[in-house]
N, C-alpha and C positions, 0 to 999 in steps of 0.2 A: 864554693863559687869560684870561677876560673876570673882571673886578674890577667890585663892584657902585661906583655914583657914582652923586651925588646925583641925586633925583629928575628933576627937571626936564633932566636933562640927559641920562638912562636911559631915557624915553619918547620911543620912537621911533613914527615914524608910517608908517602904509605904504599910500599911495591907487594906485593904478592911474591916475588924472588926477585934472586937476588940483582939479577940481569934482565927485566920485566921492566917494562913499560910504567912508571909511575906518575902519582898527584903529591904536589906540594901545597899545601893549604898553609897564606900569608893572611887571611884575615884577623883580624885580635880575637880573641875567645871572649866570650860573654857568658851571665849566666844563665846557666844549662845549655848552651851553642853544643857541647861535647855530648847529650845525648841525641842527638842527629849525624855532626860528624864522629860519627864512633868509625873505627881501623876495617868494622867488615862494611860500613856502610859506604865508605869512602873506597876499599878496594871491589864493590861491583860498579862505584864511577867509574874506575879506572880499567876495567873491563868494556864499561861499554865504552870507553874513548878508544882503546885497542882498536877494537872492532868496526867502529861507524864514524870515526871522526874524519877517516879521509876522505871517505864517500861525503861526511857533510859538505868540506870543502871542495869538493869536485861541483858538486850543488848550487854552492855559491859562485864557484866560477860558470855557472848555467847561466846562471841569475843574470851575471855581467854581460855575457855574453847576449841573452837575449835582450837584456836592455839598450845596449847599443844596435842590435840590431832596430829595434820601435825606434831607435830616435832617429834615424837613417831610413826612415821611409818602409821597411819591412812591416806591417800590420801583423795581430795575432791574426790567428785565422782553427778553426777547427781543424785538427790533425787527421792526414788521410792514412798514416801508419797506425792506427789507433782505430779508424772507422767501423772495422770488425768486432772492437769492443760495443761501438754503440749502434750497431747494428744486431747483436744478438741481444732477441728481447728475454733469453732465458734464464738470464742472471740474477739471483736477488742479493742483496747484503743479509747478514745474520738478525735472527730477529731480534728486537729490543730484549735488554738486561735488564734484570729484575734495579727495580727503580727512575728507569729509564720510558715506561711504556707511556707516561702523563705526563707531559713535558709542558704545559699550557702556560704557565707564568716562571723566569727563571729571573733571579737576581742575581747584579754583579758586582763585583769589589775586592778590596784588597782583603789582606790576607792577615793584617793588626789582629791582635787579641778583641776590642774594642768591636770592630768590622766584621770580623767573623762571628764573635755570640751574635750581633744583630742581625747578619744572614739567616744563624741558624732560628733565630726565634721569626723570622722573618714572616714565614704562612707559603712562600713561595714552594713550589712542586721542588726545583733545583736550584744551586747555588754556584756561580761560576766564580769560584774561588781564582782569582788573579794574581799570579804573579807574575803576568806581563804589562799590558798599559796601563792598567791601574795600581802600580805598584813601581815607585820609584826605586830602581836595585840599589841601593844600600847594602850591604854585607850583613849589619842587623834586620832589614828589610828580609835579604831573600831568605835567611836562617832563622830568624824569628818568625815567619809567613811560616816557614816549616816547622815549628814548633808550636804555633796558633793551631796548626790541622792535627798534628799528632796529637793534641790534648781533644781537641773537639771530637775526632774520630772516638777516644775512647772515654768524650761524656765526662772530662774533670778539667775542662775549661774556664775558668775564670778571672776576671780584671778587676782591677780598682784605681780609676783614674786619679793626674795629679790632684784633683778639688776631690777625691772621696768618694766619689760616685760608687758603687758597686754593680756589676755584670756580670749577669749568669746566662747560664741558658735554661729558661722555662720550659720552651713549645715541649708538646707530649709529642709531635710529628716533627722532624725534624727534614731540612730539604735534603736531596741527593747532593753529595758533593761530586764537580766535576772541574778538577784544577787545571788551570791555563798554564802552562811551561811559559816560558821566555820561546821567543821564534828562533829558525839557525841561522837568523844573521848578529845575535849578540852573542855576547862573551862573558865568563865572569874569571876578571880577573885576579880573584882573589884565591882562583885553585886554578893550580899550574899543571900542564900534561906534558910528559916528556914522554916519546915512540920510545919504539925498539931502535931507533935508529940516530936516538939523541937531540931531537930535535925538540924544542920547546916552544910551548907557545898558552896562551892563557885558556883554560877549558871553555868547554862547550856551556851558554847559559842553559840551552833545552836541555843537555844531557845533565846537566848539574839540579835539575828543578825536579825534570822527570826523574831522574832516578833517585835521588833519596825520599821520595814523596811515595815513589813504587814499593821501596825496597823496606822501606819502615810501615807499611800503613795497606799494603794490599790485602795481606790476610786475614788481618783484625777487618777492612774494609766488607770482607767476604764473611767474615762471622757474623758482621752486620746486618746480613740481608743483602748488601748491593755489591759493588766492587771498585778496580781503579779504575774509573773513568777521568779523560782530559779533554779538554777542548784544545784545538793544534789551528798554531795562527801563523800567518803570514806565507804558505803557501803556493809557490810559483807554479807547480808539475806536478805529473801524477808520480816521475821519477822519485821527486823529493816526500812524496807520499810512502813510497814506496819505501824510502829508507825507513820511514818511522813504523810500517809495518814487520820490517825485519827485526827494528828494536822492539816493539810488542813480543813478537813472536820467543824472541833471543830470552827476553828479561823472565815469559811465562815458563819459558823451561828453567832454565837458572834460580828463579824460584819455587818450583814445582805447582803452579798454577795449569789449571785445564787452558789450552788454548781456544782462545778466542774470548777469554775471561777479560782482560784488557779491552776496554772500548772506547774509542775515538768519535769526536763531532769537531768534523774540518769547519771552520770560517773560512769562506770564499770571500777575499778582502781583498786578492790584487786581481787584476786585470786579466793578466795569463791564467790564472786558476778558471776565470769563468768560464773561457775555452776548455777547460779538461775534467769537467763535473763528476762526468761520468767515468771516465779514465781514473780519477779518484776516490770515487766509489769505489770502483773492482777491484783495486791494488791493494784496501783498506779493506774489501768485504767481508773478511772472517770477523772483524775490529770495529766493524760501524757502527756507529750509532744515528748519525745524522749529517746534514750541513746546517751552516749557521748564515745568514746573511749581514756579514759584518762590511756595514753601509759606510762608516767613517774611514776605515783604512781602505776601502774599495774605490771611494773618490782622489781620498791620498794618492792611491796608485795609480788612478788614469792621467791624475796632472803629473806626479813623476814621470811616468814614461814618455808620456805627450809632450812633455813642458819646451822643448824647442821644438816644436812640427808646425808654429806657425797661429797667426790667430784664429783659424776655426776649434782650435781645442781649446781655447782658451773658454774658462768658465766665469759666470759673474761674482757677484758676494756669496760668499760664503750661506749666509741664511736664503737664498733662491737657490740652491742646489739641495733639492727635499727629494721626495721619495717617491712623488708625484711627477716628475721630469720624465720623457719618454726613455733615457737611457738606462734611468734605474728600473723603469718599471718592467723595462725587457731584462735586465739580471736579476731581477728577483723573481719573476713567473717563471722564466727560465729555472731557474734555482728549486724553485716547489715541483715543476713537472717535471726534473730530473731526480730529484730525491725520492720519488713517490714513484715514479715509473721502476725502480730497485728497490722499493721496500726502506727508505729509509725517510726518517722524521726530517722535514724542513724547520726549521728555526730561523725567525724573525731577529729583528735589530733592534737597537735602545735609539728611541726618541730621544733629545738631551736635554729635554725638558724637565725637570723640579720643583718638588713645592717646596713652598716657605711658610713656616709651621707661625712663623709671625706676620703675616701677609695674607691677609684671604687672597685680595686679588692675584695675586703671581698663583697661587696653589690653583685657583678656579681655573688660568689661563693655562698652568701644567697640564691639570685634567683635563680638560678641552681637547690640546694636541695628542697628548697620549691617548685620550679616547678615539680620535679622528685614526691616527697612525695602527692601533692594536686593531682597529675594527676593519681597516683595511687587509690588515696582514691576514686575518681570520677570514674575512668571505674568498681573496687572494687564493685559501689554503695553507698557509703553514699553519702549523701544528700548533707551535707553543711560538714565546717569547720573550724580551729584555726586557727589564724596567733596572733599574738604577735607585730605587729611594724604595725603602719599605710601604711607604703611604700611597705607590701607585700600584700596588699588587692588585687591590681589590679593584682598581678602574681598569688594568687591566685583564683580569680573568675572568672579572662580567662579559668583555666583548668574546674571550675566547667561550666562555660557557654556554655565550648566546648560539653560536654557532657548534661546538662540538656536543653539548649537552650532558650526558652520561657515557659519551664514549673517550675514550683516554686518548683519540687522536683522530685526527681526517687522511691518512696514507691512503685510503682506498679512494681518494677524490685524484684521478689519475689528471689534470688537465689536461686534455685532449686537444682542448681548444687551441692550445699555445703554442706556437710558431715562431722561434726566434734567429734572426740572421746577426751574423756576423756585423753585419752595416750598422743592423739597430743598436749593439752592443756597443760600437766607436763612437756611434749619433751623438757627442755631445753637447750641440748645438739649443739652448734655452732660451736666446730668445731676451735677454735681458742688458741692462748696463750694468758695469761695476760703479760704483759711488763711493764717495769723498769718506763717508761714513763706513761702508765697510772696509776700505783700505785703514782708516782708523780703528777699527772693531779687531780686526786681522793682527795688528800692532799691538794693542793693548791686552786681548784674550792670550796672543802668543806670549808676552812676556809673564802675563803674570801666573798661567802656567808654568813657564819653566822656571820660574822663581818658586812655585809649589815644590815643584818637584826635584827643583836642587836642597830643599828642606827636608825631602825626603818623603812628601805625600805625592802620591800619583796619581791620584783621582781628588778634581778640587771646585767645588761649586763658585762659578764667575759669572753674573749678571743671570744669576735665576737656570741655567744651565750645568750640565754635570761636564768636565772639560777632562780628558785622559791625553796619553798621547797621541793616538788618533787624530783627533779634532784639533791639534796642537799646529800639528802636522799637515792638515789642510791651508791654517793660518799664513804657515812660515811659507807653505810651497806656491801658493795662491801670489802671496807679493812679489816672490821670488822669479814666476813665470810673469807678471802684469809687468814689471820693469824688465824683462828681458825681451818680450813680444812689442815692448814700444806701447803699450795700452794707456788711454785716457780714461778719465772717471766720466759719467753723466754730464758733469759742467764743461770739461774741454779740457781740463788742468791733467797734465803729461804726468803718468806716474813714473817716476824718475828715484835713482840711488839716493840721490841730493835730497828729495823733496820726503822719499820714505823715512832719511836720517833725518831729520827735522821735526818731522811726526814722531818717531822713538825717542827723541830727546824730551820734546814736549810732554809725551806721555808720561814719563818716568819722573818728571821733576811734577807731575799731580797727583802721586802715589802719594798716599798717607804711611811716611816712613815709620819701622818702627825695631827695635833691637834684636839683631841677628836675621834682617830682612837677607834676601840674595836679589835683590833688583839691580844691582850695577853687574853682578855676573851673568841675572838673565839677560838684562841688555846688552851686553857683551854679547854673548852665544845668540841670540836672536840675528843680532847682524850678522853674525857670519854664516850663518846657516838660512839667512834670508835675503841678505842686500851683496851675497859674497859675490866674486866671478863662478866662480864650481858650486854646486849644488850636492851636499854630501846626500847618502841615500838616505838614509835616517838622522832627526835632528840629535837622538837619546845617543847615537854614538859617539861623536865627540863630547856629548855633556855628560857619557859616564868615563870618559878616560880621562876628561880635565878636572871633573871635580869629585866624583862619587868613588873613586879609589882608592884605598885606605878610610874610605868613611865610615 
């Protein structure tokens, strides 16, 4: 068993030569951490940072760039350098990968020992193994997550909780695994990359999830029956698509995999992405699997961009921004009739609704909305979808079963019907007031998420809901735009710095305190990422450089 030792002596380096481009890994060693970062595992990290880390950051300076332009009165708009892509109706994506073609119920969650036997025994078709928003990065987080899939993958997985419990994995069928990277705007700074030119800086979190996840687990994945498949989130451009298809391509040679073996399902979650569906498609098409309609980072992002344009973007509480609103319901038809017009699988969102195994009523009222929400997604046309708790598989794969039957998918249901403009896409006008209550709900769901997840859990049930950072993120950006646009609640009372700090103080002193809480730090970072002057782009960035480094 590896015993952590002091720094300087725990920073190991790993170059390929002597004058090469190298990674310095400062995290402490744990036990078995050294069967993941093993010398070849860590020198194809440092391959693919060689090769795709500038382009990442060129990406992110995309990123800036376009986001200053949205807050400056520039709207997205469909791309007219790009139109010949979606005008040629000749194109399809590759066909589904074996494991891939039944896609009708997928479940999501971290990546714990614990969380993953329960995926695998779960009954769900796939499993969206998460190491992004449901997974708070920790160092034992993201290298434990990766040592939870290397043992599942090869079937000698098992736990035994602090109280004794035992976990195995039963199911005879196991779901498809299809792991989530971190997106290219984090970092993990506990593997350091230095160019050819000396310059240092902390790696890439995508590049560090993806590739030792590829690089340990593809071929055994392939002897399996299926292969590495990922779901890729936070996506601005088909540019930034396009990078992750160069590292598909890169890593299938580098490991001697047939090309097109790697298969990707984009989440369409910011704003800009639903402008470039199709554009992301083609760049991806050897590599595709599907799109995802990831509804919580997708709201996230309209108020990020929006958040100074003025009170018509301004949105109300958070629970009247549903799925049923005219603006989602144009990016999600959108989303099925561009997926399906390429041959590729639409995939639906997670409802945040939850049962409580001690609670009929809350369980009855989960099924309800997940029933209402899965049955919509199903006659809509996407193919499959999210549920969050193993006890909603069967509510939800009744509604898909009702509709696909014996067939493993609805791709050939092209909507025709669907029509979508630009205008309807920005429409976010609902129609509603903000209230007293949900500026409170906002306050209180934010902090004690990020008190979750400064403990290390990233996915955390709050009032009967499944809360990630996604939905976090709504929270903080929601309060953050209502006191910057000058907004009132229903009653008249001014949402103000003053009046929000008073409500966080109040809230925090009715928590039920209890030994090694992080409620005075989520308070902390909640303010500043919600009542600050500047608006950081992600709340998870400064909460993983102020707290979760050396963790």
């Amino acid at each position: 068993m590896n015993t952590p030792t002091a720094t300087a002596e725990r920073t190991r380096t790993f170059s390929p030569t002597t004058h090469a481009p190298k990674l310095e890994v400062s995290g402490r060693p744990f036990d078995r951490s050294d069967e993941i970062l093993t010398p070849e595992a860590l020198a194809f990290l440092t391959e693919l940072h060689q090769r795709f880390a500038s382009t990442r950051h060129e990406r992110l300076a995309d990123r800036q760039r376009r986001r200053y332009e949205i807050g400056n009165g520039r709207d997205p708009k469909f791309r007219e350098d790009t139109r010949h892509i979606r005008e040629d109706a000749s194109w399809q994506v590759a066909a589904p990968a074996p494991g891939l073609e039944d896609r009708r119920v997928e479940i999501t969650g971290p990546t714990d020992p614990k969380m993953t036997i329960n995926a695998m025994n779960s009954g769900a078709k796939v499993w969206l193994a998460d190491q992004e928003d449901a997974t708070s990065p920790t160092w034992r987080n993201v290298i434990g997550g990766q040592l939870s899939l290397f043992d599942a993958i090869r079937g000698k997985l098992e736990y035994t909780s602090p109280e004794g419990k035992e976990y195995r994995v039963t199911a005879t069928e196991t779901p498809t695994i299809v792991m989530r990277p971190r997106g290219w705007h984090l970092v993990e700074k506990h593997i350091r990359f230095t160019d050819a030119q000396g310059q240092q800086g902390a790696a890439s979190g995508s590049l560090v999830d993806f590739g030792l996840y590829a690089f340990h687990n593809a071929k055994q994945l392939i002897e399996n029956g299926h292969g590495p498949y990922f779901y890729i989130a936070k996506l601005e451009s088909s540019e930034e698509a396009k990078l992750w298809d160069d590292i598909f391509s890169y890593t299938e040679e580098r490991l001697g995999l047939a090309h097109g073996t790697i298969r990707a399902t984009v989440l369409i979650e910011t704003l800009p992405a639903a402008f470039e569906m199709e554009e992301i498609l083609y760049v991806l098409r050897d590599h595709m699997a599907g799109l995802n309609a990831g509804r919580w980072d997708y709201i996230f992002s309209i108020i990020k961009n929006y958040r100074g344009r003025g009170a018509r973007f301004v949105m109300p509480d958070r629970s009247e921004v549903t799925m049923t609103v005219p603006f989602m319901r144009a990016y999600t038809e959108l989303l099925v009739k561009t997926s399906h017009r390429r041959g590729a699988h639409a995939i639906g969102g997670m409802s945040a609704f939850i049962p409580n195994r001690r609670d009929p009523e809350v369980t009855r009222l989960a099924e309800e909305k997940v029933r209402a929400d899965k049955s919509r997604e199903a006659a809509d046309g996407f193919d499959g979808t999210w549920v969050a708790h193993p006890d909603l598989i069967p509510v939800a794969k009744a509604e898909f079963d009702a509709v696909l039957g014996d067939r493993p998918n609805q791709v050939d249901r092209q909507r025709d019907d669907v029509e979508v403009t630009a205008a309807q896409l920005l429409d976010v006008h609902i129609g509603r007031d903000i209230t007293e209550a949900g500026v409170r709900d906002n306050v209180s769901i934010g902090v004690r998420y990020i008190e979750s997840w400064l403990r290390g859990v990233g996915a955390a049930a709050i009032d009967n809901l499944m809360e990630d950072a996604a939905t976090a993120e709504i929270s903080r950006s929601q309060i953050w735009q209502w006191i910057h646009q000058d907004q009132r609640t229903a009653d008249g009372t001014p949402i103000t710095r003053a009046w929000v700090t008073e409500i966080l103080a109040e809230t925090v002193r009715g928590f039920e305190r209890f030994e090694g809480d992080r409620y005075d730090d989520a308070a902390e970072l909640f303010a500043d990422v919600a009542l600050g002057d500047t608006f950081p782009t992600f709340l998870t960035v400064p909460a993983y450089s102020r707290y979760l480094v050396d963790a």
